[in-house]
C-alpha positions as CSV (number, residue, x, y, z in Angstrom):
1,X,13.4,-120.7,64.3
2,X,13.7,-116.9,64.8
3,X,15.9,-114.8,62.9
4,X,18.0,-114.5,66.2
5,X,18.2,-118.1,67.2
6,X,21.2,-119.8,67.0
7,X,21.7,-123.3,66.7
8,X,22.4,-125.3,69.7
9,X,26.2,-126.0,69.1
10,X,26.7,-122.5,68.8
11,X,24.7,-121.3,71.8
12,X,27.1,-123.9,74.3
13,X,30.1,-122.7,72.2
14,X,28.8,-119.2,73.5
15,X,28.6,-120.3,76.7
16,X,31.8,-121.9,76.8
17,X,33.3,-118.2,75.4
18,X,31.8,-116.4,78.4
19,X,32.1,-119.2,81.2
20,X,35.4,-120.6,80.3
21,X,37.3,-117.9,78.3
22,X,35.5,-115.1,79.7
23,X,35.7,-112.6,77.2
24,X,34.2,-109.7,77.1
25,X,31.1,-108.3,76.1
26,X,31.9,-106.9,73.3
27,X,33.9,-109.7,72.2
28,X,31.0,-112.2,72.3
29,X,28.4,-109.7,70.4
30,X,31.0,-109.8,67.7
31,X,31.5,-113.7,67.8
32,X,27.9,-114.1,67.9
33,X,26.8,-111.6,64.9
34,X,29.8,-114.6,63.2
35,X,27.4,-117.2,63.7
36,X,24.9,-115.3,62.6
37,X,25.9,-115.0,59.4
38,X,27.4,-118.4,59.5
39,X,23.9,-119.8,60.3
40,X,22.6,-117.9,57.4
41,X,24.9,-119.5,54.8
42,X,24.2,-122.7,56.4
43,X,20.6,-122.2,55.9
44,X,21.1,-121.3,52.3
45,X,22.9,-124.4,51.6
46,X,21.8,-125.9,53.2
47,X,24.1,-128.1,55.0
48,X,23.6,-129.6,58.5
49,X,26.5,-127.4,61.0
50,X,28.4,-130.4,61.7
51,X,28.2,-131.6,57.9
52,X,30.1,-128.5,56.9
53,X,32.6,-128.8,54.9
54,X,36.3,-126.5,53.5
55,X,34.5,-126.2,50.0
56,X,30.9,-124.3,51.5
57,X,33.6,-122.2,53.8
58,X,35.8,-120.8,50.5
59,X,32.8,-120.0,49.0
60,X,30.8,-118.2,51.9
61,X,34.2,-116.2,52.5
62,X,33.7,-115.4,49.1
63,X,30.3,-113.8,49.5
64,X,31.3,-111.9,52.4
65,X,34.2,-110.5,50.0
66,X,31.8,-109.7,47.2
67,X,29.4,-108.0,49.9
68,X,32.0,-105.3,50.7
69,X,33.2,-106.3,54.0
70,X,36.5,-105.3,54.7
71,X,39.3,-108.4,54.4
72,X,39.8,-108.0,58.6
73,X,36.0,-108.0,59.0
74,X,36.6,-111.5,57.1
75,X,39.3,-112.7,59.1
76,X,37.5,-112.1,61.8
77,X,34.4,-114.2,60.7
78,X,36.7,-116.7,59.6
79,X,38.5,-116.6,63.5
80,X,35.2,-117.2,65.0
81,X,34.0,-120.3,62.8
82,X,37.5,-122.0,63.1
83,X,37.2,-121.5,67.0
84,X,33.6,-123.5,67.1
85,X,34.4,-126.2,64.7
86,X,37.8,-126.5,67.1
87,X,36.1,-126.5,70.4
88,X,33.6,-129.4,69.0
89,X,36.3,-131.3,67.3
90,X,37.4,-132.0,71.0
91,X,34.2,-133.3,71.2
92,X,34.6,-135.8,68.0
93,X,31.5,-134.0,67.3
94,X,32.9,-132.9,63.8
95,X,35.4,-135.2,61.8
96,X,37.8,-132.1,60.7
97,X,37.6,-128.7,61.1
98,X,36.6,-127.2,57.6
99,X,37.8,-123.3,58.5
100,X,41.2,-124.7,58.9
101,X,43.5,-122.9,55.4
102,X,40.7,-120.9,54.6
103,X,42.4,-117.6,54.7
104,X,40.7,-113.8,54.2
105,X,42.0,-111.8,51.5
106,X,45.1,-109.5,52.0
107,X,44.0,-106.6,53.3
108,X,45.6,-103.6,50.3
109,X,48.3,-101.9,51.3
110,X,47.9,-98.1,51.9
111,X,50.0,-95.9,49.9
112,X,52.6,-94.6,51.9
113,X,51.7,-90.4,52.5
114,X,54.1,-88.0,51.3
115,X,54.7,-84.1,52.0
116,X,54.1,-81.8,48.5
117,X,57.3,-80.6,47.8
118,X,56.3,-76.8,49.2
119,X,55.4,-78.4,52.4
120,X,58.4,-80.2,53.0
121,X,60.1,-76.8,52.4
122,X,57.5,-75.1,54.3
123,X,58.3,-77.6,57.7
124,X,62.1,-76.9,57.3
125,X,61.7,-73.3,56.6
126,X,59.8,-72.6,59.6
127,X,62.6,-74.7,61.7
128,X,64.8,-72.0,60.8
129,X,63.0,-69.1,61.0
130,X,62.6,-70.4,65.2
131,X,66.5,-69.9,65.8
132,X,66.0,-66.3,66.9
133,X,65.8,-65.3,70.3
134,X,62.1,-65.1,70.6
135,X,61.6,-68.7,69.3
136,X,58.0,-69.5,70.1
137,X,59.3,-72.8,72.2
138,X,61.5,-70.5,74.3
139,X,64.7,-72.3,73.4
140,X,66.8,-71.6,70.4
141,X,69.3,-74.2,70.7
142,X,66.3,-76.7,70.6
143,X,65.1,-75.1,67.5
144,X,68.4,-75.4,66.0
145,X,68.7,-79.3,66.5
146,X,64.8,-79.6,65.5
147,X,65.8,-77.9,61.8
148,X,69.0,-80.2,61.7
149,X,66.5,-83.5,62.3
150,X,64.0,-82.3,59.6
151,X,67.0,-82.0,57.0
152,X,68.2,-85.2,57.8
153,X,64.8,-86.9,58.0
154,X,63.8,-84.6,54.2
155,X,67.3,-84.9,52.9
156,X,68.6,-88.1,53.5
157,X,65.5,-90.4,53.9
158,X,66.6,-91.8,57.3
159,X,64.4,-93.8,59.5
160,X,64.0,-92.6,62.9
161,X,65.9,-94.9,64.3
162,X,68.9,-94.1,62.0
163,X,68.7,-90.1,62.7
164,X,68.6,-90.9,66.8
165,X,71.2,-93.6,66.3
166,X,74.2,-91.1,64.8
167,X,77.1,-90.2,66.7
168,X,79.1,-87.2,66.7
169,X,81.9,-88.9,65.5
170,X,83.0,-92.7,64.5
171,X,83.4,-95.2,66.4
172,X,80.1,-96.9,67.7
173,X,79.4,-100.3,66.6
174,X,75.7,-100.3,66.2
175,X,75.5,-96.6,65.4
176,X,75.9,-93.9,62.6
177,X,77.7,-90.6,61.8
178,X,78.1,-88.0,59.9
179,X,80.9,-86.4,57.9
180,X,80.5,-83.1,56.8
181,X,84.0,-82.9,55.1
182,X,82.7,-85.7,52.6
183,X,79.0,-84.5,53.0
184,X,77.9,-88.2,53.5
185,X,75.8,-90.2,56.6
186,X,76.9,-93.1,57.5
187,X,74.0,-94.9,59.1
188,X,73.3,-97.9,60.8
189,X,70.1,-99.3,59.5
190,X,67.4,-102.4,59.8
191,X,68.9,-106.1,59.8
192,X,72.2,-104.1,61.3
193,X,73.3,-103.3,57.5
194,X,75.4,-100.2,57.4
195,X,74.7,-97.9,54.1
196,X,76.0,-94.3,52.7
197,X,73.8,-91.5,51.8
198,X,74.8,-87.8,50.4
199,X,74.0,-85.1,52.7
200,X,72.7,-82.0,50.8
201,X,74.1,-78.4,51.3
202,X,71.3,-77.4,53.3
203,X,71.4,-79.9,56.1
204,X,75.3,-79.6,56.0
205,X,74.5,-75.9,57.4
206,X,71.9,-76.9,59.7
207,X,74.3,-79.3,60.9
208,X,76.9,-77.2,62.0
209,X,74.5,-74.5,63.3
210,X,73.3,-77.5,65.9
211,X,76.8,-78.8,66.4
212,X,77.7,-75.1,68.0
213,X,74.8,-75.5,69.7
214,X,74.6,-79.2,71.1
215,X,77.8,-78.6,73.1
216,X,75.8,-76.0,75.4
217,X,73.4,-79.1,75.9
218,X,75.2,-82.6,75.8
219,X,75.8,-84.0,78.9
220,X,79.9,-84.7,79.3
221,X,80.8,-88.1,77.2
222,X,77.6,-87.9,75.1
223,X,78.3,-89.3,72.1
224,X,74.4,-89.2,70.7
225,X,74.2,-86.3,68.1
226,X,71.1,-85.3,68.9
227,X,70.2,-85.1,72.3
228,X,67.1,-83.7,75.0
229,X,67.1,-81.0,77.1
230,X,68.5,-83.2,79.8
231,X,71.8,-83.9,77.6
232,X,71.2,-87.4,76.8
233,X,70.9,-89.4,73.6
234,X,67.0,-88.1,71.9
235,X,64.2,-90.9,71.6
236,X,62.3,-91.8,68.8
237,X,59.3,-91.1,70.9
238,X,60.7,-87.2,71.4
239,X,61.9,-87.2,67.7
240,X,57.9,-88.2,67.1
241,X,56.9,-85.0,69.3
242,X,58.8,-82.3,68.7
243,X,58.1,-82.9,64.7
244,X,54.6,-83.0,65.3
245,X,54.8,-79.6,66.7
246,X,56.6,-77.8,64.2
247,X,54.4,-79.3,61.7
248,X,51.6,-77.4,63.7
249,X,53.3,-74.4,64.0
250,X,54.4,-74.7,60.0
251,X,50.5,-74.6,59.8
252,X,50.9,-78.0,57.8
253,X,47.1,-78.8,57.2
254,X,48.2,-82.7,58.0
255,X,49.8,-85.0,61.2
256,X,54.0,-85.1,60.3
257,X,55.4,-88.1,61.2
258,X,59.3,-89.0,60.7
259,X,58.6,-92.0,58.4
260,X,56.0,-89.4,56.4
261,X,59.7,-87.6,55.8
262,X,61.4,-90.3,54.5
263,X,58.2,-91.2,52.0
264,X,58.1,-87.6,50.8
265,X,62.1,-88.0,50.4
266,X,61.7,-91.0,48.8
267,X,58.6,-89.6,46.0
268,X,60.1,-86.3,45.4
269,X,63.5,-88.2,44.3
270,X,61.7,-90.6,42.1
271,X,59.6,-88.0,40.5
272,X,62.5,-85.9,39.8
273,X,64.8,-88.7,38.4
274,X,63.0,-91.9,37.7
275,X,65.8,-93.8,38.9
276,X,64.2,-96.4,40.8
277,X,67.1,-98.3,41.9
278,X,69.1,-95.5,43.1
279,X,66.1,-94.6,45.3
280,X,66.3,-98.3,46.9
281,X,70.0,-98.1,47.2
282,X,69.2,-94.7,49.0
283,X,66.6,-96.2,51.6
284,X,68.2,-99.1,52.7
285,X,65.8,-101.4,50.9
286,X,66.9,-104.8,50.3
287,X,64.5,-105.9,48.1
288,X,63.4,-103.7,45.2
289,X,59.7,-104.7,45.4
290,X,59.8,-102.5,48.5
291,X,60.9,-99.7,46.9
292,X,58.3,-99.9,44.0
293,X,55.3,-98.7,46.4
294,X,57.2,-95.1,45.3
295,X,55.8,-95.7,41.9
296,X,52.3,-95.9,42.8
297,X,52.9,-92.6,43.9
298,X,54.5,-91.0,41.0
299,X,51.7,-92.3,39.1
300,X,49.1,-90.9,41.0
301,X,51.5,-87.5,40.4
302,X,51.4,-88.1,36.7
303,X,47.7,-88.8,36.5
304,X,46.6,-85.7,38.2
305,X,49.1,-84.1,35.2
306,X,47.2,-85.9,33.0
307,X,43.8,-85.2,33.5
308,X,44.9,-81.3,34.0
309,X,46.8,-81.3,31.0
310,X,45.5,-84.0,28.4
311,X,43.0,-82.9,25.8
312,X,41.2,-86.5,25.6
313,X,41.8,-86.8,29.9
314,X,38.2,-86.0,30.8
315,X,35.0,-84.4,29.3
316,X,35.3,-80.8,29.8
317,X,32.1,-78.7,29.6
């Protein structure tokens, strides 16, 4: 048999993919470099196809782990067995399928990214210095809401979906508000749980610079506090955009996303106060475990103090 033959099952399973599923061509190069290696194992065993069994499965998903493929890669192996030992179970060609609970490993989750401290100040900073008249977008009132939305996004940690969902004023069921007299944001959060955060002295003036302006912009019985240009309640989508922008024109050397805010909120807190719980009460997180991804990232901080600091960090020539 050449090193490209397949077996016959697998060549009518093949078949049956392109006949009667009709996927695409890509799809079926992928499924077949799957029995590739699943012919390979099989031959190593070696076990007859229809004689495999869950055990010699665990333990080939194993030597796909230990050969560096990536834990999708793996599911995706595991995906394309479990669909040929399905499709000749319907047969009664196979008593069981043996890919059936055999699961790839969790794929790791990536550290969240977070904004140095200087950069964050750097992205707000350059908000304000666009309120002039000569604003490089042409349109100082927009500049003045965009600096208001990165010190609530950097100040408060708010999701996106908190910052567009504030009001001007109380009242709305399923949104937020602010109150400057108390410096606090209410905000209406995920699983529709309401939660308090401080508002710092900064955003409290960027608030009422956009407050002065949003009335030459709102659209009459808007009650969304930030809105577009056409005077109606912002997007997430525009929230996306516009930061991405001033992030650019910043000259941040990295893509700013709303959620990067809240993570850079969430580090610089935690670095400065160690206070875990308070920065879980602050997100909105109800479960703590959440919250303790922020670690990781002051230890990755403290590490890089370390080996600049430490004596016995690193061999030094």
């Amino acid at each position: 048999m050449s090193p490209t033959a397949l077996d016959d099952d697998i060549e009518r399973h093949l078949v049956h993919l392109k006949v009667d599923r009709r996927l695409a061509a890509n799809t079926l190069t992928m499924y077949r470099d799957a029995f590739v290696r699943l012919q390979a194992f099989i031959g190593d065993a070696p076990v007859p196809l229809r004689e495999v069994q869950t055990h010699h499965v665990r333990r080939w998903a194993a030597r796909l782990n230990a050969q560096g493929l990536a834990p999708r890669t793996i599911a995706i192996q595991l995906s394309a067995w479990r669909g040929l030992y399905r499709w000749l179970g319907r047969d009664a060609l196979v008593p069981l399928n043996p890919v059936e609970g055999v699961r790839a490993p969790k794929s790791a989750k990536p550290l969240p990214k977070a904004l140095p401290v200087d950069q964050a100040m750097l992205l707000a900073d350059a908000a304000q210095a666009e309120e002039g008249d000569d604003a490089p977008h042409g349109n100082p009132l927009l500049a003045a809401r965009d600096q208001c939305i990165v010190e609530l996004l950097y100040g408060c940690g708010l999701r996106v979906g908190e910052l567009i969902g504030l009001d001007v004023r109380a009242g709305g069921e399923t949104t937020g508000w602010v109150d400057a007299e108390d410096g606090s944001a209410h905000v209406f959060g995920k699983g529709s749980k309401r939660r308090i955060v401080p508002v710092g002295g900064p955003a409290l003036v960027a608030l009422a610079t956009w407050l002065e302006a949003r009335a030459q912009l709102a659209a009459a019985g808007e009650p969304a506090l930030f809105v577009s240009r056409q005077g109606t309640r912002l997007t997430a989508s525009q929230v996306r955009s516009r930061l991405k922008a001033q992030a650019i024109r910043a000259g941040l050397p990295t893509h700013v996303h709303p959620h990067m805010l809240r993570h850079s909120f969430a580090t610089h807190l935690l670095q400065s106060s160690g206070d875990l719980r308070a920065v879980q009460e602050l997100l909105g997180h109800a479960n703590i475990s959440t919250t303790q991804v922020y670690t990781r990232l002051d230890f990755g901080h403290l590490s890089k103090v370390y080996d600049a600091a430490h004596p016995r960090a690193k061999r030094r020539g």
